[in-house]
C-alpha positions as semicolon CSV with decimal commas, in nm:
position;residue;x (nm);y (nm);z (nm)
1;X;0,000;0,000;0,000
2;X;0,279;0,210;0,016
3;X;0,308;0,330;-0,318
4;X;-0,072;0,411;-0,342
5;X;-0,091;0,747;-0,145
6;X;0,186;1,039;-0,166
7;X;0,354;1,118;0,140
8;X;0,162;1,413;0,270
9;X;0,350;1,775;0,362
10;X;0,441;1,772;0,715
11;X;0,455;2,113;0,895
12;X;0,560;2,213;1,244
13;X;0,215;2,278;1,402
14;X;0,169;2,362;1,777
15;X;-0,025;2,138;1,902
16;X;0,004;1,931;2,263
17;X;0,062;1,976;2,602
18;X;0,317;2,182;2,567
19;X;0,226;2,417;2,265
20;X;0,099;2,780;2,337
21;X;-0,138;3,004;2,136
22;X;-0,368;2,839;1,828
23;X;-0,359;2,662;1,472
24;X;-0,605;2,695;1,215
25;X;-0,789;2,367;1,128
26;X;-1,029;2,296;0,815
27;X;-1,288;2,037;0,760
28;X;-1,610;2,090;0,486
29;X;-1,767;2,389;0,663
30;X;-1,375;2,587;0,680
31;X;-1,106;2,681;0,866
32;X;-1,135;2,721;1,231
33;X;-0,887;2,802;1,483
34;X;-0,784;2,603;1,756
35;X;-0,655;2,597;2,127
36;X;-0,293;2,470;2,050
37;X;-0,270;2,274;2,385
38;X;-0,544;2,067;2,240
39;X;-0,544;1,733;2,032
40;X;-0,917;1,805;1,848
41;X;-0,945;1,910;1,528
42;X;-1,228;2,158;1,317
43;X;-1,508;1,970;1,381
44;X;-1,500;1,932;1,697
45;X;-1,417;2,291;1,802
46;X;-1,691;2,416;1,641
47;X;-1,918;2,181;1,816
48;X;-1,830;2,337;2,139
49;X;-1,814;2,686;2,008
50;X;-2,220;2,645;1,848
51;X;-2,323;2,363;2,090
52;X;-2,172;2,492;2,450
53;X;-2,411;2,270;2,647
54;X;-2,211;2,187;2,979
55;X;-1,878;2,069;3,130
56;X;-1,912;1,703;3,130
57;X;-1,579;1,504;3,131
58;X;-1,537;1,172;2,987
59;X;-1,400;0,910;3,257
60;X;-1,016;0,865;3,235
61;X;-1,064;0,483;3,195
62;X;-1,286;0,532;2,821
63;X;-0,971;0,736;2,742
64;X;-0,730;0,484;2,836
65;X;-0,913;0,186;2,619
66;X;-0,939;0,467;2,340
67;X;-0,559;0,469;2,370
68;X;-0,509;0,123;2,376
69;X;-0,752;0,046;2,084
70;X;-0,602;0,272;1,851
71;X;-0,241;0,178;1,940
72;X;-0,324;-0,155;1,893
73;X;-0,436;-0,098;1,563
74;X;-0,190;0,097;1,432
75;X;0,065;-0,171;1,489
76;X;-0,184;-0,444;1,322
77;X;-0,200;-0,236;1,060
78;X;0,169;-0,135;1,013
79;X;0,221;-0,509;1,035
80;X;-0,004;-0,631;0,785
81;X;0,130;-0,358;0,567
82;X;-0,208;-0,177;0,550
83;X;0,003;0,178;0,595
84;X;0,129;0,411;0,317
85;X;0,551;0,443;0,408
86;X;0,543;0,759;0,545
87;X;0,343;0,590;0,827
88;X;0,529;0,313;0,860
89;X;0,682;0,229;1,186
90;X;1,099;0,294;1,197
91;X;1,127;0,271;1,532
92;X;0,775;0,184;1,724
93;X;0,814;0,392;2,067
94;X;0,928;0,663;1,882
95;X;0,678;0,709;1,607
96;X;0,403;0,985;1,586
97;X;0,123;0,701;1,632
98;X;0,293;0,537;1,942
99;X;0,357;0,894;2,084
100;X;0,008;1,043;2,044
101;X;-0,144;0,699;2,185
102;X;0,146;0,680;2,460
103;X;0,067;1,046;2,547
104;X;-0,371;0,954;2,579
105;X;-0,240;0,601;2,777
106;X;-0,095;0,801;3,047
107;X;-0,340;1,136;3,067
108;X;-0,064;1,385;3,069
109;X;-0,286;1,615;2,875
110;X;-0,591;1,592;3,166
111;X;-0,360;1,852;3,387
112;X;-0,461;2,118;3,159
């Protein structure tokens, strides 16, 4: 599969735990911009910007099986050789995937 996609532009965006200010994210409807320090894209910021409806946290344990779900399958799928190259793992603790799962896994983002 890896010859079937292009390798896409990658850019320095803030976004994380760490990153400061906003980036600009687009779906159908647009751009929108976004809190850098967090991991949601267009959609869902505009959902809370039209549809402000309450506070409501999701329990810490539906994030950790979110993290392990999608880790999980991003190493099936690297494996099988389901991923275009550029996604492919080099070294698997160190790769975006691994990192953004590692990073919901352990909740560092819930301090802010």
């Amino acid at each position: 599969m890896s010859g079937n996609q292009p390798t896409p532009k990658m850019t320095n965006l803030p976004i994380g735990i760490e990153a400061d200010g906003s980036r600009q994210e687009f779906d159908s409807m647009g751009t929108v911009d976004v809190p850098a320090h967090r991991y949601w894209g267009a959609q869902t910021q505009r959902s809370l910007l039209h549809f402000s409806i309450g506070t409501d946290l999701m329990p810490k344990e539906v994030y950790h099986a979110y993290g392990y779900v999608k880790k999980a399958a991003a190493l099936v799928n690297a494996a099988a050789g389901r991923l275009p190259e550029w996604k492919e793992f080099a070294a698997p603790q160190n790769d975006p995937a691994s990192v953004a799962c590692a990073t919901v896994l352990v909740c560092r983002w819930l301090a802010r």
